[in-house]
KENUZA-993952 format. One record per atom (N, C-alpha, C): x, y, z; residue in three letters. Coordinates in steps of 0.02 Angstrom, whole numbers, plus 50000, padded with zeros to 5 digits. Layout:
<sites>
XYZALA ...
</sites>
This chain:
<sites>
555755053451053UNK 555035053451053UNK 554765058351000UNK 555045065651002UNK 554885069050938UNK 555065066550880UNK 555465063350856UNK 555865058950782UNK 555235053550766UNK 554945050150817UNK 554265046550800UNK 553655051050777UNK 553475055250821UNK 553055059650802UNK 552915062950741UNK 553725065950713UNK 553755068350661UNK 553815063750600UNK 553935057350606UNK 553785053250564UNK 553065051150546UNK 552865051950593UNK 552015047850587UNK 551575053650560UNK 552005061950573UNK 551595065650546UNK 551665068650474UNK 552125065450443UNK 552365064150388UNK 552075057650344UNK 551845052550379UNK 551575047350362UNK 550855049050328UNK 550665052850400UNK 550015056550389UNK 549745061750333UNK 549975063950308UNK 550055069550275UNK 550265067050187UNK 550335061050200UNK 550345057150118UNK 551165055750072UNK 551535060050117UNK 552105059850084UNK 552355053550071UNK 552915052250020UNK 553065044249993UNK 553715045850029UNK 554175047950063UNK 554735049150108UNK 555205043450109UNK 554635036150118UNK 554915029250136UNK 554895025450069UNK 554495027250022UNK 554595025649944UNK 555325022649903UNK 555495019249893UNK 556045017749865UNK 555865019949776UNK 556085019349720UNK 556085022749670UNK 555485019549629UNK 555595011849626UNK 554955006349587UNK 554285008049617UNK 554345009549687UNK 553645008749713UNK 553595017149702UNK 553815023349681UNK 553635028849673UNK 553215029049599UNK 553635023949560UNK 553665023449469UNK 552755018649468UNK 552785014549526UNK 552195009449526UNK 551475014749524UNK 551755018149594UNK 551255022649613UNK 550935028149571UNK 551505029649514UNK 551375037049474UNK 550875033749420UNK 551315025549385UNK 550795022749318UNK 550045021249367UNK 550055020549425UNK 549545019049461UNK 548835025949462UNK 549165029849463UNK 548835037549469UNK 548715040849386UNK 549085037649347UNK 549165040149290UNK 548465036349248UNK 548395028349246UNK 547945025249238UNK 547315026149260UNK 547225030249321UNK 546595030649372UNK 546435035849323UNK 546725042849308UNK 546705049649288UNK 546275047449218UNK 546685040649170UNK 546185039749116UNK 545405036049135UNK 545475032749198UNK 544765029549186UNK 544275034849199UNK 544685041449272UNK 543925045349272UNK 544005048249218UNK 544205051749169UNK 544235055749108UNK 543625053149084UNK 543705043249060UNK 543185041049024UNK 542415040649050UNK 542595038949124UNK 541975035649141UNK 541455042149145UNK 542105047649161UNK 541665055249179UNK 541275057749094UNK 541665052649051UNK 541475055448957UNK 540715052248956UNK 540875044948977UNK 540115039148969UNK 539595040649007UNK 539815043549065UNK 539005046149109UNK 538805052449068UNK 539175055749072UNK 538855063049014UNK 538465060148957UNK 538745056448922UNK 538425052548862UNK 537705047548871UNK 537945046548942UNK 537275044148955UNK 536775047848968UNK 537005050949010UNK 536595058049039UNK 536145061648970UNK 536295062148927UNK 536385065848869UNK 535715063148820UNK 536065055548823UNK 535565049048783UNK 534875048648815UNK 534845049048880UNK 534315047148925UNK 533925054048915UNK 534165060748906UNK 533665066648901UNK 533465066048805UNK 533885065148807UNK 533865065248713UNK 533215059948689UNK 533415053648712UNK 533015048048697UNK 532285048248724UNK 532325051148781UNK 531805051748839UNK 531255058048794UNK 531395063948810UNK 530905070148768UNK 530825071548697UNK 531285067148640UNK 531215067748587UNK 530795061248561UNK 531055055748597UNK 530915049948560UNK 530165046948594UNK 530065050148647UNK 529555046848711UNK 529775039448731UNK 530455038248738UNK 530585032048766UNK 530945031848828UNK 530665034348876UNK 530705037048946UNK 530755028948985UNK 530245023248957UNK 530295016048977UNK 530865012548981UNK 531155014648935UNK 531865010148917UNK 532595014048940UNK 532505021148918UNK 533035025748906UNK 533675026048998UNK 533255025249040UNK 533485023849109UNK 533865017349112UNK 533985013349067UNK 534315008649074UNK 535295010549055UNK 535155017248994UNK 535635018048990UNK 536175020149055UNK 535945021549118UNK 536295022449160UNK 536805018349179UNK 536315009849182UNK 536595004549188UNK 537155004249150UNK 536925003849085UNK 537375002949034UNK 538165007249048UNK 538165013249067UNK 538835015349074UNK 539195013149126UNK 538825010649164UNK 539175005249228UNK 539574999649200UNK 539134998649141UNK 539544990749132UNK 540064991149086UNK 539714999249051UNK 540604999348997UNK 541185002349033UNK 540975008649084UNK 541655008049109UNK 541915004149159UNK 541634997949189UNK 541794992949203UNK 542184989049161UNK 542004990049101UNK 542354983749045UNK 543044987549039UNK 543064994849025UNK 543694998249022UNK 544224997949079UNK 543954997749148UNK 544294996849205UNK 544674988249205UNK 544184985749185UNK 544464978049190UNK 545074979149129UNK 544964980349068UNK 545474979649039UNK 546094985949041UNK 546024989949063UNK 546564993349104UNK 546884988849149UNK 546604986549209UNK 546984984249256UNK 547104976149223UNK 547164974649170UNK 546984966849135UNK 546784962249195UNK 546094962449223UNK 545654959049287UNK 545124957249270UNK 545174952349232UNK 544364949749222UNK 543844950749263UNK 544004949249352UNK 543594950249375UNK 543274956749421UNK 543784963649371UNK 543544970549385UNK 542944972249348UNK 542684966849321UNK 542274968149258UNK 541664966249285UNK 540994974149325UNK 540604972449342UNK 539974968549342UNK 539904963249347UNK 539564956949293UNK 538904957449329UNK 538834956249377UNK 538204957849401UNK 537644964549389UNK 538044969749374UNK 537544974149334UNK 537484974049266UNK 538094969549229UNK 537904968149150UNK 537224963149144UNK 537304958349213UNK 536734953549212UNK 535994955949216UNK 536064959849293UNK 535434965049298UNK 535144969449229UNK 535634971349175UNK 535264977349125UNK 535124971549081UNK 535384966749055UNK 535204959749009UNK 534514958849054UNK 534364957749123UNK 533884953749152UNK 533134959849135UNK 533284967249156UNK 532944972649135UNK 532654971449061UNK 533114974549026UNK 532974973548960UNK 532674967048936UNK 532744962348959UNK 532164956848924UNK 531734955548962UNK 531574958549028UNK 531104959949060UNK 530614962949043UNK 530784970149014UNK 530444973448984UNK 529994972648896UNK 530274969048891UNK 530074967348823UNK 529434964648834UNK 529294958948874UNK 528734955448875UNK 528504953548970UNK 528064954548960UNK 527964950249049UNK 527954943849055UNK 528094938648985UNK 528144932449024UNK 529084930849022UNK 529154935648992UNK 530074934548986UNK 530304933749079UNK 529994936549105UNK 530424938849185UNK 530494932349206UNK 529964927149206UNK 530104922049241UNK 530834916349227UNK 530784916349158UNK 531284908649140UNK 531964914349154UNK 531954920649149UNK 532694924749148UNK 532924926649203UNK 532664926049251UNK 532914925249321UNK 533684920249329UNK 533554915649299UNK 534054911049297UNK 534834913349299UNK 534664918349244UNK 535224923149238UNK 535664923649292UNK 535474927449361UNK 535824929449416UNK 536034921449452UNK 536054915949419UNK 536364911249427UNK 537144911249416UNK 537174912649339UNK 537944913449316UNK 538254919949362UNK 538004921249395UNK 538624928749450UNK 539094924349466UNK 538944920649514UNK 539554916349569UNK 539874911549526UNK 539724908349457UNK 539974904549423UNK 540334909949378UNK 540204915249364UNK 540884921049322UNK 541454920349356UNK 541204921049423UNK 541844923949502UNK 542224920149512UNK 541884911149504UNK 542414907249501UNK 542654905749485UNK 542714906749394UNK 542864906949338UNK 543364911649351UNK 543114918749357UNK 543784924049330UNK 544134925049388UNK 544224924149467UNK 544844925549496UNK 545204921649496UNK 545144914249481UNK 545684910549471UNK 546074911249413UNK 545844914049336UNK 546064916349270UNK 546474921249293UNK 546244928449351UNK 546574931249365UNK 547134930949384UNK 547164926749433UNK 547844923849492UNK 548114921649430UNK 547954918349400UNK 548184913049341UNK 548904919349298UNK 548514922049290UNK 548574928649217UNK 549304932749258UNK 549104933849326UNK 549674937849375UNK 550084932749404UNK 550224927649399UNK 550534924649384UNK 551074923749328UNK 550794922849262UNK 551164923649222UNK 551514930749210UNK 551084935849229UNK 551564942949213UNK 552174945749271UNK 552094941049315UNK 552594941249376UNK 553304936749350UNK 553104932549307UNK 553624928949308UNK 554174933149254UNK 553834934949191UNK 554114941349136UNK 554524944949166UNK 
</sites>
């Protein structure tokens, strides 16, 4: 009864104990890859952060400049997707939303016909997880 205990509290506690060597090697490029996306994504919000005060009190474009937030969503989205090669890690619905913003903003009669836009979401999705499956597929077989 203690040999269970002490296993589960070992389980608990995060250790890889039951790890065989591939799934330690999986786990490390797994942690190693994560380490570069926050590096970046933590580089692109600063940069945004940065753009949005910069653009905002120098330029007086306080209207627009809030979009850049969006915008770093969707690039380190684009970086995550092609890290993990997953088309469909690639946050599409907020690339759609800052496209739908931005020509929103341009004019008030733009909003209406560009709505349409948030049409193509579920037609990307069904598009890219099957490319996906498709894609991991082929790198399983290598």
């Amino acid at each position: 009864m203690t040999k269970e205990v002490d296993e589960e509290v070992v389980d608990l506690t995060g250790e890889d104990s039951n790890l065989d060597d591939s799934d330690k090697n999986i786990k490390e490029e797994m942690s190693a890859s994560r380490k570069k996306t926050f590096k970046f994504e933590g580089l692109i919000f600063l940069l945004a952060l940065i753009s949005f005060l910069l653009l905002g009190t120098i330029g007086g474009f306080w209207r627009w400049c809030w979009l850049m937030f969006l915008i770093a969503i969707v690039i380190s989205s684009i970086f995550e997707a092609l890290l993990s090669k997953r088309i469909s890690y690639f946050n599409y619905p907020i690339a759609v939303t800052v496209v739908y913003l931005f020509l929103g903003l341009l004019g008030p009669q733009i909003w209406h016909p560009t709505w349409i836009l948030f049409v193509s979401i579920p037609i990307f999705y069904m598009i890219a997880n099957p490319l996906d499956n498709h894609f991991e597929k082929l790198r399983n077989i290598k």
